[in-house]
Each structure stands twice: as C-alpha cells, then as structure tokens.
N, C-alpha and C positions, 0 to 999 in steps of 0.2 A: 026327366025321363024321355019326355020327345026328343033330345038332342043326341040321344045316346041313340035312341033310335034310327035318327038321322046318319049318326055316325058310321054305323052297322050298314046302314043302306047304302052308303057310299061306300064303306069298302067291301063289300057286297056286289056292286056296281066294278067297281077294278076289276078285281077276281073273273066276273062272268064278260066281260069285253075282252078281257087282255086272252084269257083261256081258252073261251069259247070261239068267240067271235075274232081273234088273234089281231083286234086293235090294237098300236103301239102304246107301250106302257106310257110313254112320255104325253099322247092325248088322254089318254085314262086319267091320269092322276092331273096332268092340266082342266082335265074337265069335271073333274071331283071339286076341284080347288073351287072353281067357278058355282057351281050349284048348291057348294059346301057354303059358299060366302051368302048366297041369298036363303041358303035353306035357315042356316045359323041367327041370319036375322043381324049379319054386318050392316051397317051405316054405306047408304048407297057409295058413296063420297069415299070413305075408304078402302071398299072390295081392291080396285086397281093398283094403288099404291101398296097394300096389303102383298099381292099376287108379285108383283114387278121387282119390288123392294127385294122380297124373298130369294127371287128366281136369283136378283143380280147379284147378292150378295153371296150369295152361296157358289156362283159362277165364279166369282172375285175370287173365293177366298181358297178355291181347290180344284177350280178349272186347270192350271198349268201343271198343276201337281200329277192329276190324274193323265194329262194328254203327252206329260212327260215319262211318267210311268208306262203308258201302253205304246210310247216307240222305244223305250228299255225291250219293252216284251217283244216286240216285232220283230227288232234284229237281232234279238237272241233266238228267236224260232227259226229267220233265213237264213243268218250267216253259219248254221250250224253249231252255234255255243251252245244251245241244250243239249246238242250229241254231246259235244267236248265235257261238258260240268258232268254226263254220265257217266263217260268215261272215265274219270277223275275219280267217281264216286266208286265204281267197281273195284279201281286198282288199291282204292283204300281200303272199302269195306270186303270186299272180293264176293265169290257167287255161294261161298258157303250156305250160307240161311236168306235160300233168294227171296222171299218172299219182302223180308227185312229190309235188303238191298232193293228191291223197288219202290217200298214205302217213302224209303229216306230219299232216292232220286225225285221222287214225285214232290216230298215233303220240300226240296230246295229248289226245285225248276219251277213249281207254280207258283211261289213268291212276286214273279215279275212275269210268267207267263200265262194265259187264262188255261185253264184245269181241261178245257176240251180241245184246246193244242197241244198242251201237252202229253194227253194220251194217244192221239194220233204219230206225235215226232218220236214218242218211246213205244207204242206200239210192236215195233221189231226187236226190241231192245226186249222187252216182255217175250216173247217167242222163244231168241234166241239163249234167255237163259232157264227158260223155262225146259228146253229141249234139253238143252245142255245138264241139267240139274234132274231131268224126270220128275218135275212135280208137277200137279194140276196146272193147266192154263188158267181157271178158273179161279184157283187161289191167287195165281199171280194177275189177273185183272182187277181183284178186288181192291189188293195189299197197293195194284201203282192207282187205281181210282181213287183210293182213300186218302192215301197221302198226299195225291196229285187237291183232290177237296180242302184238306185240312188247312193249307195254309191260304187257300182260293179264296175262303171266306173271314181268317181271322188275322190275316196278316199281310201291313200294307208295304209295298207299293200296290197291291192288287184295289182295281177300282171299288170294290164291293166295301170293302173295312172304309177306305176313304170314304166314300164318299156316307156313309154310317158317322166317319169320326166327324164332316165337316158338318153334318143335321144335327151333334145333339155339340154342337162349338165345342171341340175339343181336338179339332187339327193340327191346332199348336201344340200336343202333348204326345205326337206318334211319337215318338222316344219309348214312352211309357207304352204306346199301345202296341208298338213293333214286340217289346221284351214279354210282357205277359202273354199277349198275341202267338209268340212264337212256344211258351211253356204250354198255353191251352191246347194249340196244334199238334204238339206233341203226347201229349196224353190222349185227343181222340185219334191220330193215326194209330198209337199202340193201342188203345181199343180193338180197332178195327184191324188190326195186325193180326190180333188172336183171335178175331174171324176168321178170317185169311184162312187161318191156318188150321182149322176145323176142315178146309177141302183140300190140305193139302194130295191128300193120295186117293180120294175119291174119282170116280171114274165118271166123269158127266159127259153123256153126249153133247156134239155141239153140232150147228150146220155145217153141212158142205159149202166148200168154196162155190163160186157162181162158174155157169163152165167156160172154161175157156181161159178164167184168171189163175195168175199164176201167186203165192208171195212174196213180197219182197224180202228179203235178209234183210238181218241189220247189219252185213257188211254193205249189201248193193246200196242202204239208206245211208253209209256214213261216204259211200264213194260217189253218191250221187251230190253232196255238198264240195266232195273237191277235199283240196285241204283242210282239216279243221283246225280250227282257232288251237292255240296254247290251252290248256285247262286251267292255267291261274288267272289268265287274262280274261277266260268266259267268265269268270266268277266276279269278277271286280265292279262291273256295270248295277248286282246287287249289293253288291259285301260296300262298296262307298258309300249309298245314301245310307244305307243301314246306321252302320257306322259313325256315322257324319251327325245324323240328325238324336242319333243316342248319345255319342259326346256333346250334345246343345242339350241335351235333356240333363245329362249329369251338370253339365254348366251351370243348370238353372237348381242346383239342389238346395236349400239354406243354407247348406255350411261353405257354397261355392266355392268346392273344392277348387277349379281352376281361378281362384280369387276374381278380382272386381278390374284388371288391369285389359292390354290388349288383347291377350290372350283368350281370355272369356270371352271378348267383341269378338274377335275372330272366330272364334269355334259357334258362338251365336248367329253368327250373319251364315257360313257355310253351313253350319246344320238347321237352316231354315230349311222344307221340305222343298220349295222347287228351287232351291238353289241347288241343294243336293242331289237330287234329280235331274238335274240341269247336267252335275259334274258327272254321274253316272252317266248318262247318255252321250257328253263327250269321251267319256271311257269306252262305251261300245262299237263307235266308231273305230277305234285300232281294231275289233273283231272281222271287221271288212278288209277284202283279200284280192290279188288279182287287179286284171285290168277292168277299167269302167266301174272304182270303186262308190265316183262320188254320182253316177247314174243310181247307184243301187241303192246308195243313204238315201238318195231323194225319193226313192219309189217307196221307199221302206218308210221314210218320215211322212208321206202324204199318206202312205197307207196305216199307220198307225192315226194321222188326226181324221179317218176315215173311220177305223174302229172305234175309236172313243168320242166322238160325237155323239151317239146314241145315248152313251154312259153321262157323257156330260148334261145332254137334255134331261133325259129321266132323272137323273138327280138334283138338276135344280126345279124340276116340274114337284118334285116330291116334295121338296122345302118350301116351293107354292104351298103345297097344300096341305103342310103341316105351318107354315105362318098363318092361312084362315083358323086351322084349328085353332093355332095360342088364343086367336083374337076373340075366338068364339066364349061362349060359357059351359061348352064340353069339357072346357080343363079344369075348371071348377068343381063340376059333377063327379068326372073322374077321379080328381084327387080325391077327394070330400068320401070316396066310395072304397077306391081303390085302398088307400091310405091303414084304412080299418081290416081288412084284409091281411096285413103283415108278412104277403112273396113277395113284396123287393124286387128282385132280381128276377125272380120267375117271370115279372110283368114284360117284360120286352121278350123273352126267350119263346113263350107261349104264341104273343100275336105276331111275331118271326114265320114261328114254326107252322102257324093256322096259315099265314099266307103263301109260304111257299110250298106248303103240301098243294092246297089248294089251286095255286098258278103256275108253280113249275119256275121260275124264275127266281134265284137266290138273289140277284142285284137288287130285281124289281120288291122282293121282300126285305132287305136290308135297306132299299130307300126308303119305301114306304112306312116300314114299322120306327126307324130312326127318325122320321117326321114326325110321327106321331106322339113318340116319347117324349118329345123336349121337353115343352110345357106342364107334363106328370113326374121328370123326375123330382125335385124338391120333395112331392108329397111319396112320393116310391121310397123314400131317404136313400136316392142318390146324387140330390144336386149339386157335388163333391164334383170334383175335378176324376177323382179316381174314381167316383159311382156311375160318371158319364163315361170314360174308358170303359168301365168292363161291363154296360149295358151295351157299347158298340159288340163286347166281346158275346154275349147274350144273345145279342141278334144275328149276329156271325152264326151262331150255335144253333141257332133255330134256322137258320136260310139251309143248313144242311139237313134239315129232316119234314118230308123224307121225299129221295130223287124218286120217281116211278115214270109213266107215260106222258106225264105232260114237262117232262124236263128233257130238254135238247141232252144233259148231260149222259141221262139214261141212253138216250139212244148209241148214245157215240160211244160210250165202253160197250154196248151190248152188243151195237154191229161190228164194232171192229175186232170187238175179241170170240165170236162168231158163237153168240150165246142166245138159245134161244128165250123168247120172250114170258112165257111161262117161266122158264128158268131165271132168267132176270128177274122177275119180280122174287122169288125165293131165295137168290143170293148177293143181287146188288141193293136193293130196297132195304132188309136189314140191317147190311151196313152203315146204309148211311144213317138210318136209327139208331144203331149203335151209338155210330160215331159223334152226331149231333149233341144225345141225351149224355155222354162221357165228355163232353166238352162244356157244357151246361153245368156239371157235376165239377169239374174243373174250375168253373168261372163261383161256381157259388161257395167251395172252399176257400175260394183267394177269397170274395167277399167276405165272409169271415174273420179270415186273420187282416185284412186292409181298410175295413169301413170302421 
C-alpha cells in the first residue's frame, strides 16, 4: 500500500511542476525517476544503471525514427506540401460537405505534421471555405481541429504514438500500429464530425479582429509559398514510410506471404521504421524549389533536430522512470490488484486520460502513462504483441481528453479561429471528449474481436 502511495505522489508531483510551476516535462519525470528509485527502496548499486540503461535504450531504439519523422514534418509545413496535399484533397473531395472536407484534410496533414501547425497552415483554408459554403466558422474549426487530433495522437510517424510504441517495446510492429491507428482515427474524427455539425448554422459570436490587422486569404497564404509542390509528390514523403513499413509487417505474417527468399530481406531491411523514414525524407527533398534550395534543407533539417530534441528527452526520461517502476514492487501490487479488476484495456486509457486532463500535454501523457504500463501489461491480459499495440492505441485515446486551458492546443484553435474563451470551453473541450472516449470505444471493440 505504501508503494502505491508512493506511486500517486510521484505522479502527483509531475502534474503540479509540469502545470503549475511549467517545469520541463523532461526534469519532471527525470526527477520522479530519481526519488522514485530511493523512495521504492532500489539497491543503492542499481538506481544508476536502472535510470541510464533505460534512458539509452529507449534513445537507441526510436531516437532516429522520431528525429526523422519531425524533418518529414518540417519541410512539409515550409515548402508548402500541406497547402498542395489540401489542395489535392479539395479537388477530390470538393467543398460540398465542408465540414467533412476539413476533417479529412486535417485527418492526413497531421500524420507527419504536429496538430498545432497544422491548424495555423490550414487556417485560411478553414475561412476560405467556410465563406464560400456559408457555414459556421465554428463548425469548421472543430471538424479541422478534430481531425487535425485524431491521427496526432494515434498514428505514427507522429512522435506521440512512437514514442508510446517504443515504452511498452513494440516499435518493431508500426505496421500493425500504423493500420489499426489509422481505423481508430477514423472513427473518432467522425465522432467529432457530427459534432461539428450540431453548429453548423448556428450563429456564435466571435472576437473582433485586433485593430489594425488585416486577414490573410488563403489565396495571399498559397502565393506567399511561391510555387507549390505537385500534389502527388507532397504526399509521397507520408504514403512511403507508411507503405514500406506495412509491406515489412505483411512480410513478417506466418504464412509469409512474400516467402522466405530475397524478396522478404528486401522489404524487411526497407520497411525498418528509420530506414523508411530515412527514404521518406529523401522523398521530400524533391518538395524544395527555386534557388538556395540546399540553404533551405539545412535550415529545415536543423530546425526539425531542434523540435524534436525536446520529444526525444521527455521520452527517454519517461522510460527512466518507468525502468525504476519495473524494478520496483509497485508492479507487483498493481498486477496482484489491478488484475482482479477485469478493464484490461480501460487500464492505460483512464491513467492517459487523468494525466492529460490534468497537464495539458498529450506527449508528456502518452510518455508517461506508456512507462508506466509496461511492467502491468501481462497481468492487464495484454502482454501480447497486439495487447501492447492497442494500449499504445488506449493511451493515444486518452492523451485527447480533454484539451481546455492548460493545452497549448486549446489555445491555438481558439485564438486563431477567433473564438471566445467561454465559448471554447462549450465547443472545443466536448469534442475532444467526444472524440477521445469514440476512440477508446474503438480500441475496446478491436480488443474484443483480436485478444
């Protein structure tokens, strides 16, 4: 019982530094690790190699993955292929049922872009069809925030799922996590679709512009990039790893379908995640245009291992200090409690969902609550290959509920879509409740029919 206690006070201890006090997640959970090891009652001799072990291995095994991932996203944010793949998306789907058509833009740009970039680069795009179509602004901030979410949190390249898939060792199976990942994502955007669409003709006031600002179109936002990219070539920097690393998943099925010859080697060595990753990124390089193209890759390449540093620390700091926990005899307790219980799958979705209500951070909840499951899944009955994929997808599910005042995310659709704050909490905050507990609901039917 003291250990649990213990337990609670540490992440207790996260929550009020990271929140409050806006310590970096990455000393938070380094410093849980640490207090966690003497509170626990580690072997002096241990604590260190415990902590290092964790940090390096976790670095090793998803460090390139992720820092290749977030320069995919960066030159699809500069060189304007998010405009191009919306583009793309329009002429397919067209503005008929615009709300629809922002989901689905949102639901494939934030694959490889972070979810509060991508509503600032479609922002215009939101206006402009929103004018065009006479519907609520307000439906269509939800419909592109939602979908811009859904695949933010449950489908990788985005660092959030990874680095979830590489805490509970199941990195080597984004194949699997990419294809389920992508069904769950879809069921909570059309959740939150037909939120959406409860405002569509409703009449919300919203702020006045600030004086003196003007907006931008989203013609002056697509002429501000220049030319843009081909629309099949913006797409290939996702659609390859994707691709790549689900024919390595199909490779590896029993009946190996592409036999046991070169063929299978081949499609196994490229469909490793940073090899495919690797290939993607030199895919997006053709996305760069003009002259001083290889100035702009390098700006772009440093400024992506710029963004993802952060992500890389906090995640292996997290797998710190879920390595103290295995070591500890909280995981004992836990099973031995938890086990008797029989939510399964609830177990990861709940302590998700407590900590990012709590802290506002989906990453900093999907690393922290993925550290903490490892050593509980067997006694949760998922220490399965596929019970560790879809608690990534669980935690995923609970990082999105629910956004309000302490999530950067909140802010950023509410100021940009000029909504005010009262009003924000009444129509962005239920969505992502919606969408979170529709995706949960998602992941515990697959449980069902796959465990």
């Amino acid at each position: 019982m003291l250990d649990l206690i213990v337990l609670l006070v540490l992440v207790a201890g996260i929550v009020l530094v990271t929140a409050k006090f806006k310590i970096s997640p990455f000393l938070a959970l380094l410093g849980a690790a640490f207090i966690g090891a003497f509170a626990f009652g580690l072997p002096v001799e241990e604590i260190i190699p415990t902590i290092t072990e964790s940090f390096g291995k976790t670095l090793g095994n998803i460090g390139l993955v992720i820092l290749f991932g977030t320069m995919i996203g960066v030159i699809l944010e500069r060189s304007g292929a998010a405009i191009a793949m919306a583009d793309a998306l329009i002429k397919l789907i067209g503005t008929r049922f615009p709300t629809l058509t922002m989901s689905v833009i949102g639901y494939i740009v934030s694959i490889p872009v972070f979810c509060d970039s991508g509503f600032v680069i479609l922002n215009s795009l939101r206006k402009a069809i929103a004018k065009r179509t006479g519907v609520s602004l307000v439906a269509m901030s939800i419909a592109l925030m939602t979908g811009l979410y859904a695949t933010h949190t449950l489908v990788p390249p985005t660092p959030g799922p990874l680095a979830a898939a590489a805490n509970l060792e199941v990195d080597s199976h984004l194949g699997l996590l990419i294809g389920l990942g992508l069904i769950v994502a879809a069921v909570s955007a059309l959740a939150a679709l037909l939120y959406a669409n409860t405002f569509l003709k409703r009449d919300i006031e919203l702020l006045p512009l600030p004086e003196g600002e003007v907006e931008e179109s989203y013609e002056d936002l697509k002429a501000a990039y220049g030319k843009l990219p081909n629309g099949f070539v913006a797409f290939l920097p996702i659609l390859i790893p994707i691709l790549l690393i689900c024919l390595a998943s199909i490779a590896k099925l029993p009946g190996l379908p592409f036999g046991e010859g070169g063929l299978a080697a081949t499609l196994n060595f490229i469909g490793t995640p940073v090899v495919a990753l690797a290939l993607g990124l030199i895919s997006a390089i053709f996305l760069l245009r003009g002259n001083g193209k290889l100035e702009r890759f390098n700006t772009q390449i440093a400024d992506g291992i710029t963004i993802s540093a952060p992500i890389l620390m906090i995640t292996a700091a997290g797998a710190a200090f879920g390595g103290v926990l295995g070591k500890s005899s909280i995981t004992t307790f836990l099973a031995d409690n938890l086990a008797t219980l029989g939510i399964g799958i609830a177990v990861p979705f709940i302590v998700s969902a407590a900590l990012k209500t709590a802290q506002g951070s989906s990453t900093v909840a999907m690393v922290t609550t993925s550290a903490m499951m490892l050593p509980l899944l067997p006694a949760l009955g998922l220490g399965s290959d596929i019970g560790a994929v879809l608690s990534v997808l669980a935690i995923g599910a609970g990082a999105m509920v629910v956004s309000h005042a302490n999530d950067s995310y909140f802010w950023v659709v509410s100021q940009f879509s000029r909504i005010p704050t009262a009003t924000a909490y009444r129509t962005l905050t239920p969505a992502t409740l919606i969408q979170g507990v529709s995706a949960f609901v998602a992941v515990w039917v697959i449980s069902l029919i796959m465990l």
